[in-house]
ChimeraX commands (.cxc) that place a marker at each C-alpha (Angstrom):
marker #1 position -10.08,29.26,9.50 radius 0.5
marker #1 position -9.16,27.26,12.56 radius 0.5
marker #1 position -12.93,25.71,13.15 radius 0.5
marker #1 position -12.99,24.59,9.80 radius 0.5
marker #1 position -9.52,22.93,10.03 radius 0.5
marker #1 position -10.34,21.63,13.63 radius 0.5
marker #1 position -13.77,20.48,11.72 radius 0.5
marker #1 position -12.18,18.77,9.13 radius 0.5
marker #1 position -9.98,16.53,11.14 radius 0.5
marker #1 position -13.03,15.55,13.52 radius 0.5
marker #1 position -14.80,14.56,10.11 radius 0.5
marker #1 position -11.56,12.24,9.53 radius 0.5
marker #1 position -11.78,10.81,12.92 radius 0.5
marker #1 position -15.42,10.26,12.60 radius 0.5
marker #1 position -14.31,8.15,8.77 radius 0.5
marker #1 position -11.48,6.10,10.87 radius 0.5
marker #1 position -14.00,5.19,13.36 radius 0.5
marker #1 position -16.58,4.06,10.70 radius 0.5
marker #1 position -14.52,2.45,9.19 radius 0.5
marker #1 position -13.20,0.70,12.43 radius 0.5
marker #1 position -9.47,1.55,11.40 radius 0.5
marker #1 position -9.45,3.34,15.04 radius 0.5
marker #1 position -11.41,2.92,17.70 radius 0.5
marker #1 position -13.67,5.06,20.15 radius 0.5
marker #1 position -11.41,5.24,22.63 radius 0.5
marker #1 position -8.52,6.78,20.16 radius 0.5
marker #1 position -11.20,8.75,18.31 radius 0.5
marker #1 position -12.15,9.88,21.90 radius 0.5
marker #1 position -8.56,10.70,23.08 radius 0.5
marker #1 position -7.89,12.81,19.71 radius 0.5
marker #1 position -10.67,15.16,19.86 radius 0.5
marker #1 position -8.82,16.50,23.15 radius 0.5
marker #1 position -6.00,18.72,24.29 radius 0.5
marker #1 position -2.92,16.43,25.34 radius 0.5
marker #1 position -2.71,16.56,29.10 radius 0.5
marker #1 position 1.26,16.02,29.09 radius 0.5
marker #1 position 3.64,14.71,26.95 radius 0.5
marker #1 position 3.05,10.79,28.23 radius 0.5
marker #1 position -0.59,10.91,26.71 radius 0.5
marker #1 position 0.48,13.02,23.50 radius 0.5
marker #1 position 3.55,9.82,22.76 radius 0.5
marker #1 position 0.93,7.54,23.59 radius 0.5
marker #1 position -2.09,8.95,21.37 radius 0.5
marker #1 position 0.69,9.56,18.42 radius 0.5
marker #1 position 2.03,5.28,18.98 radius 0.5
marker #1 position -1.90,4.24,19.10 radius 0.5
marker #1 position -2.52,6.31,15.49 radius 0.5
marker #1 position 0.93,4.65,14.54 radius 0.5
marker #1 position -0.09,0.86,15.35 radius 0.5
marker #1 position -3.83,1.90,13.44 radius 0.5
marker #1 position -2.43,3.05,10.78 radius 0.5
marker #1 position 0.55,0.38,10.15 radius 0.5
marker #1 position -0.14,-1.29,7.20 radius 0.5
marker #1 position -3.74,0.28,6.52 radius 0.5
marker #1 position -2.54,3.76,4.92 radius 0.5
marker #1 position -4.24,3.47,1.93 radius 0.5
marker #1 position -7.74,3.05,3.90 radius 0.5
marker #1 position -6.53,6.18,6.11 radius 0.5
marker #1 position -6.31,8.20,2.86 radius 0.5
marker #1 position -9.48,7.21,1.31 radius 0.5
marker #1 position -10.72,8.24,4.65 radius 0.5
marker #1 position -9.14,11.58,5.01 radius 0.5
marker #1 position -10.65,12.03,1.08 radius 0.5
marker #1 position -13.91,11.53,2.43 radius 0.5
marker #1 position -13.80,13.85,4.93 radius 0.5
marker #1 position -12.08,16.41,2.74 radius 0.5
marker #1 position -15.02,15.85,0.55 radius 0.5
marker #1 position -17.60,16.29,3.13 radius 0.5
marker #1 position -16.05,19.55,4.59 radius 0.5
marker #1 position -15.86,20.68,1.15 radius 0.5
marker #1 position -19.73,20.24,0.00 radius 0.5
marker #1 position -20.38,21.07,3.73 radius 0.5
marker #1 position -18.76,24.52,3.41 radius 0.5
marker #1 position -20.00,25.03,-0.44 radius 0.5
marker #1 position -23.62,24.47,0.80 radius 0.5
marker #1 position -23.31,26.39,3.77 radius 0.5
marker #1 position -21.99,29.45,2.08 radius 0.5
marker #1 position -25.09,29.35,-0.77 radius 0.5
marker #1 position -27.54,30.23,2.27 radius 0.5
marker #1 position -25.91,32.53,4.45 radius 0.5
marker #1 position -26.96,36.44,3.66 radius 0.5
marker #1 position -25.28,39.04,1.73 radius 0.5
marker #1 position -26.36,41.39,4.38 radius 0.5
marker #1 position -26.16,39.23,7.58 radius 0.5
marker #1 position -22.69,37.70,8.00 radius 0.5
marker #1 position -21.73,36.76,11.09 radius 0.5
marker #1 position -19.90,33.61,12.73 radius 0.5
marker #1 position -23.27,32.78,14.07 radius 0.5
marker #1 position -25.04,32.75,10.87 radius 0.5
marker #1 position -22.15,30.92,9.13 radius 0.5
marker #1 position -22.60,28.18,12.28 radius 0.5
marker #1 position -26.43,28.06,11.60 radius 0.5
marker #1 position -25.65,27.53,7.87 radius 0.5
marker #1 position -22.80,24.87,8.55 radius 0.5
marker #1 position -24.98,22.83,10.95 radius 0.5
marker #1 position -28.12,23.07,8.48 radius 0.5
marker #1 position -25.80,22.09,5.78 radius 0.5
marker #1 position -24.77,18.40,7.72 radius 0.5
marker #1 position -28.66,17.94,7.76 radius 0.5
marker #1 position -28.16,18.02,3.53 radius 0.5
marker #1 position -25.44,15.36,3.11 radius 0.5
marker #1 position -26.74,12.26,1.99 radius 0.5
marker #1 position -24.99,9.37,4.49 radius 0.5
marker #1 position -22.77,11.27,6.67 radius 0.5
marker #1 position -24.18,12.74,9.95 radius 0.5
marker #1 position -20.96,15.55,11.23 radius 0.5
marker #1 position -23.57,17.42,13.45 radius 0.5
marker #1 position -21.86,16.83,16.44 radius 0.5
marker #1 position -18.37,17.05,14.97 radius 0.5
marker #1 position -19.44,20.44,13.52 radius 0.5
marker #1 position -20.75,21.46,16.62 radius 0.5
marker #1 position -18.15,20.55,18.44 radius 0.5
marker #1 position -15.28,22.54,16.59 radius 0.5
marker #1 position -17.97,25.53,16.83 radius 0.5
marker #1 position -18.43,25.37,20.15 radius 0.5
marker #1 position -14.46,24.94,20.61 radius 0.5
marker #1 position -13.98,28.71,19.71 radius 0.5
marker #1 position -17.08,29.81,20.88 radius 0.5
marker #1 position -18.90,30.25,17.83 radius 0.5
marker #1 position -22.65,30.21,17.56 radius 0.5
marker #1 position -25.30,28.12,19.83 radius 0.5
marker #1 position -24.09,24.99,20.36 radius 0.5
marker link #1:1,2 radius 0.2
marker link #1:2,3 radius 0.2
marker link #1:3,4 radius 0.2
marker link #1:4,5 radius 0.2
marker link #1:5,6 radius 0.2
marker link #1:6,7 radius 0.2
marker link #1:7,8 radius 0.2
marker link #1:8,9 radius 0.2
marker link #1:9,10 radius 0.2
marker link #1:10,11 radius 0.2
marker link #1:11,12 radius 0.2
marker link #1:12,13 radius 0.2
marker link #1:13,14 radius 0.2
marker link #1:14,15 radius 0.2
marker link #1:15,16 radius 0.2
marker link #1:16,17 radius 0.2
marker link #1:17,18 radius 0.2
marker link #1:18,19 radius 0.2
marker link #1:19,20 radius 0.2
marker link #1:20,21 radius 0.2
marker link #1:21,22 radius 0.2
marker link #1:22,23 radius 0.2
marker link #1:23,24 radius 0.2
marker link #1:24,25 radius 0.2
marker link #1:25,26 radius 0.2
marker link #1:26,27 radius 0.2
marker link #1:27,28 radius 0.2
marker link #1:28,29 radius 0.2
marker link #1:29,30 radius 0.2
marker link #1:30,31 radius 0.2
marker link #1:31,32 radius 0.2
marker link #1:32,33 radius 0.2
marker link #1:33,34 radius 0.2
marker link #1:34,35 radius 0.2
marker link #1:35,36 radius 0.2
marker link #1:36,37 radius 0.2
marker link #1:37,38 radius 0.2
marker link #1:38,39 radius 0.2
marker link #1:39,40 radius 0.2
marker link #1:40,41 radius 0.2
marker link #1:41,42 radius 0.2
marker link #1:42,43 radius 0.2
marker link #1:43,44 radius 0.2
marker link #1:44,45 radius 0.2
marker link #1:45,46 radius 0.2
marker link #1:46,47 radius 0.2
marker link #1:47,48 radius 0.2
marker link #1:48,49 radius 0.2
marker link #1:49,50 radius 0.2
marker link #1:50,51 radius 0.2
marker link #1:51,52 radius 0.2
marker link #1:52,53 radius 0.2
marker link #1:53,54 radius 0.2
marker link #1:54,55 radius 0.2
marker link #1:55,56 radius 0.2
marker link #1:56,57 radius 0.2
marker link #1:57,58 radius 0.2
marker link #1:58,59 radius 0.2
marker link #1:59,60 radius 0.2
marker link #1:60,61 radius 0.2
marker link #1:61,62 radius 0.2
marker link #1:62,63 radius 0.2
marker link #1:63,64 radius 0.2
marker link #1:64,65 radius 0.2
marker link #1:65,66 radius 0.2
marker link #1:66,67 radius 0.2
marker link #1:67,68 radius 0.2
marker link #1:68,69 radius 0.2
marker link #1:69,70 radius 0.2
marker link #1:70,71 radius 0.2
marker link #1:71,72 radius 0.2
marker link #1:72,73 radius 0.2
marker link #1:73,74 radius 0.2
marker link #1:74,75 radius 0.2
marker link #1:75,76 radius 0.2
marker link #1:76,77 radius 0.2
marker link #1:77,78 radius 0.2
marker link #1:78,79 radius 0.2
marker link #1:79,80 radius 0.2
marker link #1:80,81 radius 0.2
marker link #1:81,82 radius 0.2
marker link #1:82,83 radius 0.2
marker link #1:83,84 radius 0.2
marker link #1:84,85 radius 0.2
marker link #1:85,86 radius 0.2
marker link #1:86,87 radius 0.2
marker link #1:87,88 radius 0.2
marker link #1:88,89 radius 0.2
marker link #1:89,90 radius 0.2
marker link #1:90,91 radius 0.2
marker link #1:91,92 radius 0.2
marker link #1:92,93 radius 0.2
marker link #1:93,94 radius 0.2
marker link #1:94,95 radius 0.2
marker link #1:95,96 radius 0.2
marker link #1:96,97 radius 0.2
marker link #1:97,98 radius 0.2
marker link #1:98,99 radius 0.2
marker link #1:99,100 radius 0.2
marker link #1:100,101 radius 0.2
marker link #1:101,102 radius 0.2
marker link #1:102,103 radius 0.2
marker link #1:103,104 radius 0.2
marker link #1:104,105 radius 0.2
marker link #1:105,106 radius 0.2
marker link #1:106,107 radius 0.2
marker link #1:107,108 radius 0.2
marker link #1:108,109 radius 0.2
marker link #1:109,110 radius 0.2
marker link #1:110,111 radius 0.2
marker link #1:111,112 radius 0.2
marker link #1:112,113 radius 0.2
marker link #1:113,114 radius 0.2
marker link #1:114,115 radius 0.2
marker link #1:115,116 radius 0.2
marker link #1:116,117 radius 0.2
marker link #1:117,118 radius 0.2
marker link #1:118,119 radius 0.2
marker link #1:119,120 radius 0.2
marker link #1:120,121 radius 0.2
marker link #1:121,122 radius 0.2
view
């Protein structure tokens, strides 16, 4: 369950970024393991600052990509076999799935959180 959590929050990074309520750099920083607790306090006051005054736009964000996720995993769990389930052939069906959204592109997102715990080709 942890790639599609992990998948899910990417999707809500990519939203903040299109929606310039954070930038690359932020959106950048988050998608990575804190390096000590310096970076981690100032990654958490950056999201603060963003997010000060803007947390209805954050939600309707975080909506979005709970949306996405959601139609991303309901798709991708229509294709995959009775008889041939595996993490890879969930991953296929997850990635061909993004391809089937009508404006959102989470390719990279999705393969990112897949490739994170070594699921599937990435």
């Amino acid at each position: 369950m942890g790639e599609f959590a992990r998948t899910d929050s990417g999707v809500h990074v990519d939203e903040l970024v299109r929606e310039e309520l954070i930038g690359t750099d932020l959106a950048h920083q988050s998608r990575h393991e804190p390096t000590s607790e310096t970076v981690q306090s100032r990654k958490a006051h950056a999201f603060q600052e963003a997010y000060r005054g803007r947390s209805v736009a954050f939600k309707a964000a975080l909506f979005r990509a709970r949306d996405c996720v959601g139609t991303l995993l309901a798709r991708s769990w229509l294709s995959v076999p009775a008889d041939d389930l595996s993490y890879s052939t969930v991953a296929g069906s997850l990635l061909d799935a993004d391809c089937t959204l009508p404006t959102r592109d989470h390719r990279a997102t999705t393969r990112s959180a897949l490739h994170w715990r070594e699921i599937g080709k990435s």
